[in-house]
N, C-alpha and C positions, 0 to 999 in steps of 0.2 A: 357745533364743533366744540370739545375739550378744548383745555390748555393750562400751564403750568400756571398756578398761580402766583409768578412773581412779575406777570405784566400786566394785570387788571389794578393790582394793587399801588405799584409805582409811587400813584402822588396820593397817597392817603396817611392821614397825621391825626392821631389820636382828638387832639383837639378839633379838629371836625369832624370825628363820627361822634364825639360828644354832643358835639351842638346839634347834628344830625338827630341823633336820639331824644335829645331834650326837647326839639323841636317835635318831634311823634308823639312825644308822652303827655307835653302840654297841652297839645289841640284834641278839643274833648272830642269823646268817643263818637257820640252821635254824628261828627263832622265825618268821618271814616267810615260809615255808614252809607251815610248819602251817597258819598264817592264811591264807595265801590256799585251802587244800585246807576249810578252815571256813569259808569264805565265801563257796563256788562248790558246784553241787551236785554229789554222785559220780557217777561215769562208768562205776564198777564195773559196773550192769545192762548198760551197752553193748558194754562191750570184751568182757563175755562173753558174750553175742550174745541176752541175754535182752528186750533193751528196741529194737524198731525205730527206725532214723533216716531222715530227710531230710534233705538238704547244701543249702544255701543260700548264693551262688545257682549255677546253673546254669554256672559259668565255668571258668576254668584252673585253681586252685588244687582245687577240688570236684572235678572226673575225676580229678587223681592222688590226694587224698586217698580219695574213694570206690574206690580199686585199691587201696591200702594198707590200707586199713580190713577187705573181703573179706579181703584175706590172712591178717587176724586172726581172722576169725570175726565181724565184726561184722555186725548184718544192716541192711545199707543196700539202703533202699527206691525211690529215685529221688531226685531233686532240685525244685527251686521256684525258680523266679526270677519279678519283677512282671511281668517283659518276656514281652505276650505273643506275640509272634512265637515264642519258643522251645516254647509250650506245647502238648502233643500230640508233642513231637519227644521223640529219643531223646540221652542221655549215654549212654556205656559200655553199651549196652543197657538201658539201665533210664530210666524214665519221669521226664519234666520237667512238672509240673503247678502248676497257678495254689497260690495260696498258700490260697485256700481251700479245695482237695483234699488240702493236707495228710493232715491229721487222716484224712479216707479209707481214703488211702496208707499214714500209718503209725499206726492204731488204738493212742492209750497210749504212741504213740514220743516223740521230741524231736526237735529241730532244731539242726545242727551249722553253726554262721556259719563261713562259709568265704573271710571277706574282711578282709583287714584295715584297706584303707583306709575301708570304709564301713560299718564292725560295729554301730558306735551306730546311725545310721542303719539299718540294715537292724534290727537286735534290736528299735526303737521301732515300725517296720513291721507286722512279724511279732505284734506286741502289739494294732494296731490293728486287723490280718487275726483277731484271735481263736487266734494263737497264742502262748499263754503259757508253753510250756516250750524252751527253746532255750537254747545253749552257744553263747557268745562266743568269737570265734576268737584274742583272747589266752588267754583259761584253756587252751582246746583246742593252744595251742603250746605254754603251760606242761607240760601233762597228756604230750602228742603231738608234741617238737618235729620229729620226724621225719617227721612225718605232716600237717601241717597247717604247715607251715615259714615262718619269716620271720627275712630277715637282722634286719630292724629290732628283734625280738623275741628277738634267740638269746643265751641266757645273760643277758637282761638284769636277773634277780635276784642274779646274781653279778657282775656290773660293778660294783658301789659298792663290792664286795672284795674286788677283785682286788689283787694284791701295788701297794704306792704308789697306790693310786685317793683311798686315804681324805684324805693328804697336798693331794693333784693338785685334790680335791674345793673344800677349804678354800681352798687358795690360790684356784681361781678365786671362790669366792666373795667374799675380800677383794677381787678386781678387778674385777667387774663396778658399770658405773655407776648404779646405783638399785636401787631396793627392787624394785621390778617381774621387772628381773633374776633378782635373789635370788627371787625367789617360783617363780620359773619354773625357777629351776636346784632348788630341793626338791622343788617337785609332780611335778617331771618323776620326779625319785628316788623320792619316796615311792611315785609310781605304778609302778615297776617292782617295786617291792618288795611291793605290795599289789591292783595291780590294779586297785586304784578309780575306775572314767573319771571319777567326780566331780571329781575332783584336775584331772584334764584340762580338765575345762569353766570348771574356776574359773577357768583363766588363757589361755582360752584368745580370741584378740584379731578383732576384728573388723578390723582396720585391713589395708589392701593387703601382703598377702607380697612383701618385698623392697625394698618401697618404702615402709617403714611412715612416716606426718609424723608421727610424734610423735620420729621420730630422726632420719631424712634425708629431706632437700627436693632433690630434684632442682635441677640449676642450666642457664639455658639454655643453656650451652657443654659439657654434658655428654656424657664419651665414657666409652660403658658396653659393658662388656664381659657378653654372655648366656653364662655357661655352663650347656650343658644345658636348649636354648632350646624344645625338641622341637618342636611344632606349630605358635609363635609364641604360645601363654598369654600368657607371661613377656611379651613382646615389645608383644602387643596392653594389657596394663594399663599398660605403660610410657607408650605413645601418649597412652590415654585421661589418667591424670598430668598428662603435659608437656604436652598441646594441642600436638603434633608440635614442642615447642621444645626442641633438643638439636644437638649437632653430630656427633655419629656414632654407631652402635650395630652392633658386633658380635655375630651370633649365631653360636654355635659348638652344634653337633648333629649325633654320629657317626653315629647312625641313619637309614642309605636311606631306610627306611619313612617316615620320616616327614619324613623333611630336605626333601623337592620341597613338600608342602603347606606348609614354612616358606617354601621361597623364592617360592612363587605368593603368600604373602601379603605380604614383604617386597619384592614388585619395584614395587609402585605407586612406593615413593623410595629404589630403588635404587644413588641417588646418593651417602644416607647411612647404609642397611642394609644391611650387607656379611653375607652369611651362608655360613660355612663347615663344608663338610662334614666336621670333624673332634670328637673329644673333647679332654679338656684332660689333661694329665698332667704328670709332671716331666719329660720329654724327648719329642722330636719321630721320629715313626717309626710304626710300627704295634704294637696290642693286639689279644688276642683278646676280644671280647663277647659276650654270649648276647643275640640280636639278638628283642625283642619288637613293633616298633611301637607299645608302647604305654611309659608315663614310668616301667615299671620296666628298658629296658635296657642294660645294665652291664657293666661291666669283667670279664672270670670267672676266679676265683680259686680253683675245686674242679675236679678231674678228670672227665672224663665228660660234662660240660654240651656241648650241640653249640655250635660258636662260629661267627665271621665274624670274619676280619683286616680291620680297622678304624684310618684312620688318626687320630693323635692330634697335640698341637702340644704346649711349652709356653709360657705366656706371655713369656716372657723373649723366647728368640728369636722369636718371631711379634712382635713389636713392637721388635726390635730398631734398625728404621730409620721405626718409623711413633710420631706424637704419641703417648703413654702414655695409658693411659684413666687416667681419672679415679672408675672405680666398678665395680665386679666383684663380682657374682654367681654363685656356683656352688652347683647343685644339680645333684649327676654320679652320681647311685646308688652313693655309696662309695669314689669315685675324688678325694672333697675332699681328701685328704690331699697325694698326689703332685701335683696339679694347684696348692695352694700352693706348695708345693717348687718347683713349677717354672716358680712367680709372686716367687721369692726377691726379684729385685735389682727390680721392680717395687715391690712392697709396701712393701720399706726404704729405696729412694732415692724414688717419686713418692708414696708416701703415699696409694693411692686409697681410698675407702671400699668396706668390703666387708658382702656380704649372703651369708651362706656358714651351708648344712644342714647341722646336728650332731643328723642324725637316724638315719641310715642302719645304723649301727652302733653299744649302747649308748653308749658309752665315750666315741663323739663327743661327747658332750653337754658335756665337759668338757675333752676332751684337743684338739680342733678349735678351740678358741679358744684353751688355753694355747699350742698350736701358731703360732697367728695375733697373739697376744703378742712371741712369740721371731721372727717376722719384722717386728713394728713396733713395739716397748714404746709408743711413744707414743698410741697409738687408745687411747679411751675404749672399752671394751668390754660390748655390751647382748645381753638375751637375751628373744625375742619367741616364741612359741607362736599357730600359724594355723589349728587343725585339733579338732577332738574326737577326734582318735584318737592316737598315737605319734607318725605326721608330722606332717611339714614346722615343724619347731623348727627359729629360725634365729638364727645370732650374726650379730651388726651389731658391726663395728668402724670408728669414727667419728675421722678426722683432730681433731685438736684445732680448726684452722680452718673447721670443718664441723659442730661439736656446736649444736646448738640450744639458745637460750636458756631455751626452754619446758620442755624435756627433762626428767625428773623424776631427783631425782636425790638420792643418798642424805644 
């Protein structure tokens, strides 16, 4: 269950999430380790191919993991997903069954969550279907990161120490505007270090991603810049918000796939939804992408991924001759960093509010807003959580003539 985040937070005081933090960053790594290997059950029966699995669910991650897994000896028995269209069908050769054929399927085995955006969800599932042995597809990265893979997830118990992180850590913590912040910048840490989605739920905010009011109120002369707008999500809550009162709204969406269903949704007011089929970067030209149709496709930065040259903008010049927005958003799978760069003389001469994901890769969490610091020391800098799982953690950096009086604040 949701809830407003001003009752989890109540008795929380900047000087103990400090010590809280101090306390995580001091105790070596190795000790976080252990704990989380004590805290999850072993995988030994499976990798040595004594204990049957199922993968859950039936998707893109599940086939290549179930190909990797065989390799090792593991014995993967088929797959489950709720959805029953896929059931009776085949993965990889092998059977996709209701979640009550489990057990059937894999007599005494376990179940391997194969998703990371919907793991809670799916593990509480599986609990109600009468499956009560199953691996979470964080432990299963930690265990398997090769095997079970997630940018969001890679190395993320070595991020808090990495050479200067610990330095990088503190500082953002003295910058950020409230105690909320701060809660959100530890649970996030402690959860990479422990694993515990409890952390996650504690902070984790009912309030509209990107347009949270408890920090920023739209205004009706508002020119918002979507990066990363993929099907119109983003786009349709912005509506719902404003009661259509805004003055322009740029959608920016490098992805074919889905970029047409953006603009059949955006052409009823065409007049004021401009949507472009581009991504956002520090300079204007083309990138290669590993093209999904769905909100994970992204920039590619490993050899071997199949791509699509994809064109890109940055904001500088793409508004070079047009009004400045006044509020930018980006959530680009990884691509926030170059896409500030090359929001430079935007962000330090018009001051717009930003809604900007420090999810994508650990390290964002803290190096994405000191980054967004160094092109506008003056923003108030907040940090909200929208999800039960690793995603969509977002820093909000607020013009000083934009902070809300309400706003909680340390």
């Amino acid at each position: 269950m949701q809830y407003p985040l001003k009752k989890p937070y109540s008795n929380l005081h900047a000087k103990n999430l400090r010590t809280e933090l101090r306390r995580l960053l001091d105790t070596p790594l190795e000790f976080h380790r252990k704990a989380i290997l004590a805290s999850h059950g072993s995988l030994d029966e499976v990798l040595a191919g004594d204990r049957p699995v199922v993968i859950y669910p039936a998707a893109r991650m599940a086939s290549s993991a179930a190909a990797l897994l065989q390799a090792r000896g593991v014995d993967v028995r088929g797959f489950s997903d709720k959805n029953q269209a896929l059931w009776g069908r085949t993965l990889n050769g092998l059977p996709v069954v209701p979640p009550s054929e489990i057990a059937v399927l894999a007599a005494s085995g376990a179940v391997l969550v194969a998703s990371s955006l919907h793991d809670s969800d799916i593990r509480e599932y599986l609990v109600s279907s009468g499956c009560t042995n199953s691996y979470s597809m964080p432990y299963l990265n930690y265990c398997l990161p090769e095997v079970f893979s997630s940018r969001e997830y890679f190395k993320a118990i070595e991020a808090p120490f990495r050479p200067n992180a610990r330095g990088l850590i503190f500082k953002l913590f003295d910058l950020l505007a409230d105690d909320i912040s701060r809660h959100v910048l530890v649970s996030k840490i402690r959860y990479y270090l422990t694993l515990d989605k409890g952390l996650l739920d504690g902070v984790w905010s009912s309030q509209p991603t990107y347009f949270d009011p408890e920090i920023i109120v739209p205004v009706t002369d508002e020119i918002v810049v979507d990066g990363g707008a993929f099907n119109g999500d983003t786009l349709q809550q912005f509506l719902r918000i404003t009661d259509g009162q805004f003055q322009r709204y740029y959608a920016f969406e490098p992805d074919p796939g889905v970029f047409e269903n953006l603009r059949r949704l955006a052409s009823f007011d065409s007049g004021r939804i401009e949507c472009v089929r581009a991504g956002l970067s520090d300079r204007t030209g083309t990138l290669n992408f590993s093209v999904t149709g769905s909100v994970d496709s992204a920039v590619v930065t490993a050899d071997g991924q199949p791509t699509e040259s994809l064109p890109v903008v940055d904001l500088d010049s793409y508004f070079g001759n047009c009004e400045p927005p006044s509020m930018i958003k980006m959530d680009i799978e990884g691509s926030e960093r170059a896409a500030l760069e090359g929001a430079r003389g935007l962000i330090n001469e018009c001051e717009p509010s930003l809604a900007v994901s420090t999810y994508h890769f650990p390290r964002d969490l803290w190096e994405i807003p000191l980054l967004i610091v160094r092109l506008n020391p003056g923003s108030r800098l907040y940090l909200r959580h929208y999800t039960r799982e690793i995603d969509d953690t977002v820093c909000y950096a607020v013009p000083g003539n934009r902070v809300l009086s309400a706003t909680h604040t340390s």
